[in-house]
C-alpha positions as CSV (number, residue, x, y, z in Angstrom):
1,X,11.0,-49.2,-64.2
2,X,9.6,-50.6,-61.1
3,X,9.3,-54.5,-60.2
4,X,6.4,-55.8,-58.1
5,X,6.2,-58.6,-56.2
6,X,4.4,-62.1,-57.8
7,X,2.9,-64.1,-56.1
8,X,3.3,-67.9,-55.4
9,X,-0.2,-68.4,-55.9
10,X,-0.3,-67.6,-59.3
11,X,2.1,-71.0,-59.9
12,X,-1.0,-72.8,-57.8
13,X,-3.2,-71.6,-59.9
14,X,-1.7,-72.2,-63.2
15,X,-1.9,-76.1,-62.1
16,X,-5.1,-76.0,-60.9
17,X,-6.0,-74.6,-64.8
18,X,-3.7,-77.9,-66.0
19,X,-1.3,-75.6,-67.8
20,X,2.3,-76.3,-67.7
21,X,4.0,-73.0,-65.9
22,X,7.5,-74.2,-67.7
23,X,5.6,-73.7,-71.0
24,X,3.8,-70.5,-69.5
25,X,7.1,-68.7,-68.4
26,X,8.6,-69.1,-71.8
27,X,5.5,-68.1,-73.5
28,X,5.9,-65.1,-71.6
29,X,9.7,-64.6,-71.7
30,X,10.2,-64.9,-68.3
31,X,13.2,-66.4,-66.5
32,X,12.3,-70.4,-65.8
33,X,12.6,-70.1,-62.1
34,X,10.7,-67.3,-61.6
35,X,8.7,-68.5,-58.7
36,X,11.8,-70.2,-56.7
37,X,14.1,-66.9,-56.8
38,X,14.1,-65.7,-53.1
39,X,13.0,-62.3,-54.5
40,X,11.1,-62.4,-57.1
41,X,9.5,-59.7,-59.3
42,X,8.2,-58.2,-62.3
43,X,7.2,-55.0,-64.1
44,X,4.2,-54.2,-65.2
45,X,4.3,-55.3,-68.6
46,X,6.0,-58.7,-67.6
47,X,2.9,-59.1,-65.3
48,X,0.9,-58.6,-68.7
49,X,2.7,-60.9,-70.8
50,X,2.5,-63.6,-68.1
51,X,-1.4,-62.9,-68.2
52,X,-1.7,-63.2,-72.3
53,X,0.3,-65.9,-71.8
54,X,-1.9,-67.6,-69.5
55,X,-5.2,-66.4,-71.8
56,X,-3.1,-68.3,-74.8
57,X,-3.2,-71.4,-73.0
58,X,-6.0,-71.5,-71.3
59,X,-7.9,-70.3,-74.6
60,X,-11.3,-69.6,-73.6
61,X,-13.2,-66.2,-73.4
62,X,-13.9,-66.0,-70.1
63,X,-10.6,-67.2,-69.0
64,X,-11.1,-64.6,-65.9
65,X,-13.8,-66.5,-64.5
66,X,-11.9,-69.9,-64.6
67,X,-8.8,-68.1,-62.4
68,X,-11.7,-66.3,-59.9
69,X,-13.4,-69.6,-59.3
70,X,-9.9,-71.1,-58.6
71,X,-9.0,-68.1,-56.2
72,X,-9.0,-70.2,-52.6
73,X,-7.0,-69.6,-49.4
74,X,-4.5,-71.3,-50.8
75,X,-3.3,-69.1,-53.2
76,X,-3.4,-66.4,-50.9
77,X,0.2,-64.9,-49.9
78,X,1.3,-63.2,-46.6
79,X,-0.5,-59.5,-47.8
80,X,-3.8,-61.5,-48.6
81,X,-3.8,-63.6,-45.9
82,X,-3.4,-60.0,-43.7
83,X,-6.1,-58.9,-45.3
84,X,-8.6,-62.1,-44.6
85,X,-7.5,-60.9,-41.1
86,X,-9.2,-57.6,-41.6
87,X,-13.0,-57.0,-39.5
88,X,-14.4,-56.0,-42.7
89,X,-14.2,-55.7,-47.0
90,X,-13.7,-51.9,-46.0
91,X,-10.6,-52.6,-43.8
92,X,-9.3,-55.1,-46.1
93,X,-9.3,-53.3,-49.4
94,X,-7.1,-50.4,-47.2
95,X,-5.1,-52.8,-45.9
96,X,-4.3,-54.4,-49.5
97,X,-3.7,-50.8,-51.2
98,X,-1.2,-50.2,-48.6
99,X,0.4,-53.3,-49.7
100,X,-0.2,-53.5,-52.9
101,X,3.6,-53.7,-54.7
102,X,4.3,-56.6,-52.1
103,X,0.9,-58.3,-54.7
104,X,0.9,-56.6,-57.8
105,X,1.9,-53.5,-59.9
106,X,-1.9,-51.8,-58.9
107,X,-3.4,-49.4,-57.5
108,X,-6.8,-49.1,-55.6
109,X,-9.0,-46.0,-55.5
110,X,-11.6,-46.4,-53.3
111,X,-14.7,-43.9,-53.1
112,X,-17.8,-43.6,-50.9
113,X,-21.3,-42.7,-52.9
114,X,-23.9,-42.6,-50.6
115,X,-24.3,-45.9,-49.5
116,X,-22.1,-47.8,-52.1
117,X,-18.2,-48.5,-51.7
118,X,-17.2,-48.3,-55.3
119,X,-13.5,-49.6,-55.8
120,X,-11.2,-48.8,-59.0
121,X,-8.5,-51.3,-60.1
122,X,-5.4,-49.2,-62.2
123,X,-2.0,-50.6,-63.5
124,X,1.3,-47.9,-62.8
125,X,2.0,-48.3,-66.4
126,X,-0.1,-46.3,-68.5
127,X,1.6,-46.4,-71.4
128,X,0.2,-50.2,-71.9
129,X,-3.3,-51.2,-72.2
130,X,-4.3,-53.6,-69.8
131,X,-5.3,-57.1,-71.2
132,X,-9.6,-56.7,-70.6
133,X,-10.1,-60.1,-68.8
134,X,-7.3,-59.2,-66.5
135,X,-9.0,-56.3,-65.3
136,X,-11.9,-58.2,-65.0
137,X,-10.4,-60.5,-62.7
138,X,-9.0,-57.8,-60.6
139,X,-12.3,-56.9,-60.3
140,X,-13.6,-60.0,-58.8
141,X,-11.8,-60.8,-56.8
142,X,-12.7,-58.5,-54.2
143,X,-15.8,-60.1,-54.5
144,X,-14.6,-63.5,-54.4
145,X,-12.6,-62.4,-51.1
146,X,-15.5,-61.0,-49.4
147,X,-17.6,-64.0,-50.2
148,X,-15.0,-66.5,-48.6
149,X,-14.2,-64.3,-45.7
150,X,-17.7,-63.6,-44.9
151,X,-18.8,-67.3,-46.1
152,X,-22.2,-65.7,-47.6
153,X,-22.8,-65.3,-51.3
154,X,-22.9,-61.6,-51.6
155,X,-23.4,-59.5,-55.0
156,X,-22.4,-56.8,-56.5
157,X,-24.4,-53.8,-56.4
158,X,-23.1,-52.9,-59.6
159,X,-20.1,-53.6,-61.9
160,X,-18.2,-51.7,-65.2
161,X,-16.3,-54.3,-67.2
162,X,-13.6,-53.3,-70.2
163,X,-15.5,-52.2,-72.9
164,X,-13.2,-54.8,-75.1
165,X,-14.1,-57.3,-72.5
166,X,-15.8,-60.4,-74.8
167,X,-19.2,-60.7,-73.5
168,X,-20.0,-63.7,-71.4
169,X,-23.2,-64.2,-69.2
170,X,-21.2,-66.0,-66.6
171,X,-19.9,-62.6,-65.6
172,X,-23.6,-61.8,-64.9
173,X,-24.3,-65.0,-62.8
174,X,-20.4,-64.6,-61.1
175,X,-21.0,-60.7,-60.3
176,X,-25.0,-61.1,-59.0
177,X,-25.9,-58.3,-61.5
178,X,-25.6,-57.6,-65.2
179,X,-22.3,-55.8,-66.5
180,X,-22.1,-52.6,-68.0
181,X,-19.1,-52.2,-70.1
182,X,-17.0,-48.6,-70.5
183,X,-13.9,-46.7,-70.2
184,X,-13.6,-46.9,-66.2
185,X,-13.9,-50.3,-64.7
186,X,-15.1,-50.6,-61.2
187,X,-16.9,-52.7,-58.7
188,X,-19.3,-51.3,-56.5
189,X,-20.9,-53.0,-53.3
190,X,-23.1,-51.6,-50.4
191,X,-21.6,-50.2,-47.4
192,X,-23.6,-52.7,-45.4
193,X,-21.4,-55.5,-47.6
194,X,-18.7,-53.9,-47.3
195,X,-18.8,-53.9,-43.7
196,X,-20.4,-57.2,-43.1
197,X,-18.0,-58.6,-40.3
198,X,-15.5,-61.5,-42.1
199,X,-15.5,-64.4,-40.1
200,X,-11.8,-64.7,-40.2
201,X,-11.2,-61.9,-38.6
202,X,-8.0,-62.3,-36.2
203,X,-6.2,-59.1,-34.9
204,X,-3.5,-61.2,-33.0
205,X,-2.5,-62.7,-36.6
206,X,-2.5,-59.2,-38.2
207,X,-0.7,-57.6,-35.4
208,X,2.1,-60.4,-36.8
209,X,1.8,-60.2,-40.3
210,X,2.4,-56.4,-40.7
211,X,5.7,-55.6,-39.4
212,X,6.9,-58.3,-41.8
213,X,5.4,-56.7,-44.5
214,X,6.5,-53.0,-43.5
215,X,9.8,-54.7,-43.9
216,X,9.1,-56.2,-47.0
217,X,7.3,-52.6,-48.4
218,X,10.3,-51.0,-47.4
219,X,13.0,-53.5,-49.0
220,X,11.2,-53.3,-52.2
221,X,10.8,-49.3,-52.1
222,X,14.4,-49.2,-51.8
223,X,15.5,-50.6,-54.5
224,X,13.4,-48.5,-57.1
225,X,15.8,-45.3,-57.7
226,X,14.2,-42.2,-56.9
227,X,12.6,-40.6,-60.1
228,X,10.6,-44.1,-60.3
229,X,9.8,-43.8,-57.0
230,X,8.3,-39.9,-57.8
231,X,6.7,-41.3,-61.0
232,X,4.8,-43.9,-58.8
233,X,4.0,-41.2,-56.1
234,X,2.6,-38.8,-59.1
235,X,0.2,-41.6,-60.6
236,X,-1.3,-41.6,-57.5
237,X,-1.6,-38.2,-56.7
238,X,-2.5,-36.4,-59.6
239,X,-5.8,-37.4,-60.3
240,X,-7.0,-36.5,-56.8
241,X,-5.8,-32.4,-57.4
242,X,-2.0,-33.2,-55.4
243,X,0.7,-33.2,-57.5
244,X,3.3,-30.8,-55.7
245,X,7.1,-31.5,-54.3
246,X,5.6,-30.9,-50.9
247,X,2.7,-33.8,-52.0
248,X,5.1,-36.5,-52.8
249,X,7.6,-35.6,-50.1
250,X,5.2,-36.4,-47.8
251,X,3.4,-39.7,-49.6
252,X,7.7,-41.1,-50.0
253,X,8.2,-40.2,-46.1
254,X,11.2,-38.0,-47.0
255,X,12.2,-34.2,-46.8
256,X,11.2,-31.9,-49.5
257,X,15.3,-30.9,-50.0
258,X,16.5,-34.8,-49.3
259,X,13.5,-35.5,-52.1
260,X,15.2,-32.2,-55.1
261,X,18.8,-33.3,-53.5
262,X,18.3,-37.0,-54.9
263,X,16.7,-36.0,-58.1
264,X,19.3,-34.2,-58.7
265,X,22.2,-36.9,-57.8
266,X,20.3,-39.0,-60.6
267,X,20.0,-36.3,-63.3
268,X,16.3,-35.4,-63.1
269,X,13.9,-32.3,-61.7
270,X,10.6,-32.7,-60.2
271,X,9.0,-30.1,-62.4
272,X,10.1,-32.3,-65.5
273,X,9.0,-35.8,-63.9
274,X,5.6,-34.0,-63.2
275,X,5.5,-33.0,-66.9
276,X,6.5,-36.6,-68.5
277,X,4.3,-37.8,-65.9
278,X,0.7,-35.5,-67.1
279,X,1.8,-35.9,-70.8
280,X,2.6,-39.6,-71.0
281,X,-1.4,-39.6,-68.6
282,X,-2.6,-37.1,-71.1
283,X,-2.0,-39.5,-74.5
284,X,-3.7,-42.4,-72.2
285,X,-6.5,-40.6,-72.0
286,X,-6.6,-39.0,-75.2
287,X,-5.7,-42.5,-76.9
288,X,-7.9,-44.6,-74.6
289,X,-11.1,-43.4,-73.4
290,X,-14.0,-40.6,-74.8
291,X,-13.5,-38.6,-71.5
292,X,-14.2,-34.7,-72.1
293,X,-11.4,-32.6,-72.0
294,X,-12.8,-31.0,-68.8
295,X,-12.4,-34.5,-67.2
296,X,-9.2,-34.8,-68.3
297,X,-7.6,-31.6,-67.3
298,X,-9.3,-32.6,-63.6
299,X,-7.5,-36.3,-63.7
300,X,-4.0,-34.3,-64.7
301,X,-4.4,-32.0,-62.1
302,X,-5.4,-28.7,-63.8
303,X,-7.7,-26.2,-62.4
304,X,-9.4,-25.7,-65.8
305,X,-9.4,-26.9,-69.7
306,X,-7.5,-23.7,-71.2
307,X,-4.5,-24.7,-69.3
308,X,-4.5,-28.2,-70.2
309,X,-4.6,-26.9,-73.8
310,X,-1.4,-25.2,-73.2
311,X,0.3,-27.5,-71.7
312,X,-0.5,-30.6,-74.5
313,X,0.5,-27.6,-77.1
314,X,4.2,-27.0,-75.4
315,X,4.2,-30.8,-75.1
316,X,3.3,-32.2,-78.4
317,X,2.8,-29.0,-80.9
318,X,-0.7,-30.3,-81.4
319,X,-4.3,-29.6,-79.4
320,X,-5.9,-32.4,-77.7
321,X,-8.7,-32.2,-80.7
322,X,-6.1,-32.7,-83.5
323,X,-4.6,-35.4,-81.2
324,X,-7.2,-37.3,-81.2
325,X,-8.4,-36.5,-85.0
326,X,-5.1,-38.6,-86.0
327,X,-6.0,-41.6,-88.1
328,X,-4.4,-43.7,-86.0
329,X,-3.1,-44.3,-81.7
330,X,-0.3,-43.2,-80.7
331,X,2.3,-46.2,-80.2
332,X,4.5,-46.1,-77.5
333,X,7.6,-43.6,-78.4
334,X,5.8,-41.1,-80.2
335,X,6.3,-37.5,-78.9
């Protein structure tokens, strides 16, 4: 399983909430000196349980809105600090997706609709729901970065919260514009936001901060063996229609026959990886969301619905219909 790298700021902000992180850490079953370690880390689902954790003691509904409006320089670490050094929302939100294991197990999709830059938050584990008001605070605080680098109050042009999210009008007044709620969270602000010049813009400084933290990418790469390495790559990929040996070859910076030559020195194939991969993607979606089968047979990669259908039937012995006819989820280890 892959680890991630926490951030010091979170211990800055668990004061600034008055919790006690001693108490927090073993709430969450996580080692007491988490945040002294030289290298810290955690998995996905660690990075949950420190969250519910957190939500436990903090015990309100809107618990994301109290860690947002507590989100200051000085929780920022070395990759967020490179992106306040970015021209633009547009060049920082690259910037932090390139980064993104050295803040958090995520991963940013960013698309361009007409005038609107609409940005997707995902967790790598997809086997785990995500805990609703941590999304939503993934959420904002892109806009909470834009507003502090660009020192205006900027909105949202629109925003798609959890649909288990507990309603809260602060989300409304925090956001500029009312919530909808569904399967696919996302933030969307105008282009002309987006690329409203941050006043703490400073090349020199980023020209500093990013061989450190190629350094850093790359120490933490390394240690992640291979297959979790493809598995990562494959999350990535497959939803945008490139999920071949050649794809993730290329996105890991290694040779397609040093790529099959270490799969094989630790027991695995790439056609079976890509399989575990769409299936464990394919109960996700099934479990988790009213998405069309047409949609989801696009997010795994498939040029049409028939051949997802044959695939989930050598998977599971089931169709996707009878899948999700089942009285109740699938839990984690089911076939």
């Amino acid at each position: 399983m892959n680890r991630f790298a926490i951030s010091p700021g979170w211990q800055v902000v668990m004061v600034d909430l008055g919790l006690r992180v001693d108490e927090l850490l073993r709430r969450a079953q996580l080692p007491a000196d988490l945040f002294t370690r030289p290298e810290s880390g955690l998995s996905t689902r660690e990075y949950f349980r420190m969250w519910r954790a957190l939500e436990e003691m903090v015990a309100e509904p809107a618990v994301a809105l109290r860690v947002l409006d507590l989100v200051s320089v000085e929780t920022f670490d070395p990759p967020l600090f490179a992106a306040l050094c970015s021209p633009n929302l547009e060049v920082a939100i690259r910037r932090i997706s390139q980064f993104k294991p050295l803040i958090g197990p995520i991963r940013l999709h960013v698309a361009r609709e007409a005038d609107v830059l609409v940005l997707t938050v995902h967790f790598l584990e997809r086997d785990e729901q995500p805990p609703a008001t941590l999304l939503a605070a993934e959420l904002g605080f892109f806009v909470k970065l834009a507003r502090l680098a660009t020192r205006t109050d900027l909105s949202a042009r629109a925003v798609v919260l959890p649909r288990d999210l507990e309603l809260h009008h602060g989300y409304t007044r925090f956001f500029g514009v009312t919530p909808r709620y569904g399967d696919a969270p996302s933030v969307s602000l105008s282009l002309q936001d987006a690329r409203r010049p941050f006043v703490t813009a400073n090349n020199a400084m980023w020209q500093i901060f990013e061989p450190d933290l190629r350094r850093r990418l790359d120490a933490l790469s390394a240690e992640a063996g291979i297959v979790e390495r493809v598995r990562a790559a494959l999350l990535e990929l497959i939803p945008g229609g490139v999920a071949t040996v050649d794809d993730v070859a290329r996105t890991l910076a290694i040779s397609k026959r040093t790529l099959q030559r270490r799969l094989g020195d630790e027991g695995a194939s790439f056609k079976a990886i890509l399989a575990d991969v769409r299936k464990r993607l394919a109960w996700h979606y099934l479990d988790r969301s009213d998405l069309p089968y047409s949609q989801i047979a696009f997010l795994l990669g498939y040029q049409d619905s028939n051949s997802f259908f044959r695939a989930f039937n050598e998977w599971t012995g089931m169709t996707p219909n009878a899948a999700r006819m089942r009285d109740t989820p699938r839990r984690e280890g089911q076939p």
